[in-house]
N, C-alpha and C positions, 0 to 999 in steps of 0.2 A: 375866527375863534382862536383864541389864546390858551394856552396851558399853562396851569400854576405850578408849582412843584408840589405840591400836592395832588394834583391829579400826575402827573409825574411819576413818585412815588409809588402810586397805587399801579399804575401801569407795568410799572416794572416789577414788582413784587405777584401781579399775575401772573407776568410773561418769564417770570423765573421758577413759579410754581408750575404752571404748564409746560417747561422745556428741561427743568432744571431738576422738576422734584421736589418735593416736600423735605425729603432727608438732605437736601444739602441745605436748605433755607432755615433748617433747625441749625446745622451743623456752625451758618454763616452766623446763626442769632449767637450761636454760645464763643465762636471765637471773638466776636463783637461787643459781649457781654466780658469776657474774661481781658480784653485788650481796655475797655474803660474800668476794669476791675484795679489793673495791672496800674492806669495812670494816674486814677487815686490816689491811689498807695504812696506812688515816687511824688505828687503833691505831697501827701501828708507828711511820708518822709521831709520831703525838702523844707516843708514850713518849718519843722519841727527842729530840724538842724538849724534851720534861720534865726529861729528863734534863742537855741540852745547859742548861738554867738551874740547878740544882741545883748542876751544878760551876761556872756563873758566879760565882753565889752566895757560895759555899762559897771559891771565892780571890781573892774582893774583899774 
């Protein structure tokens, strides 16, 4: 019998609420949430800069 990473996952996200607590599994969701928040951002930034040289570029 094989294990997917889905079953996987589930596993671990038990065995972190049973040894670990509910209050750090929120804590891990929100620095997890705020860390893909954060990469976003420095994408968007960086497209945005990309692009801001592109039209430099392009009418000089």
């Amino acid at each position: 019998m094989r294990l997917g990473i889905t079953e996987i996952i589930v596993i671990v996200i038990v065995a972190f609420v049973l040894f670990g607590g509910a209050a750090k599994l929120s804590g891990l969701g929100k620095a997890l949430g705020k860390s893909i928040r954060e990469f976003r951002d420095e994408l968007k930034d960086d497209r945005a800069e990309t692009g801001k040289k592109a039209d430099d570029d392009s009418a000089g």
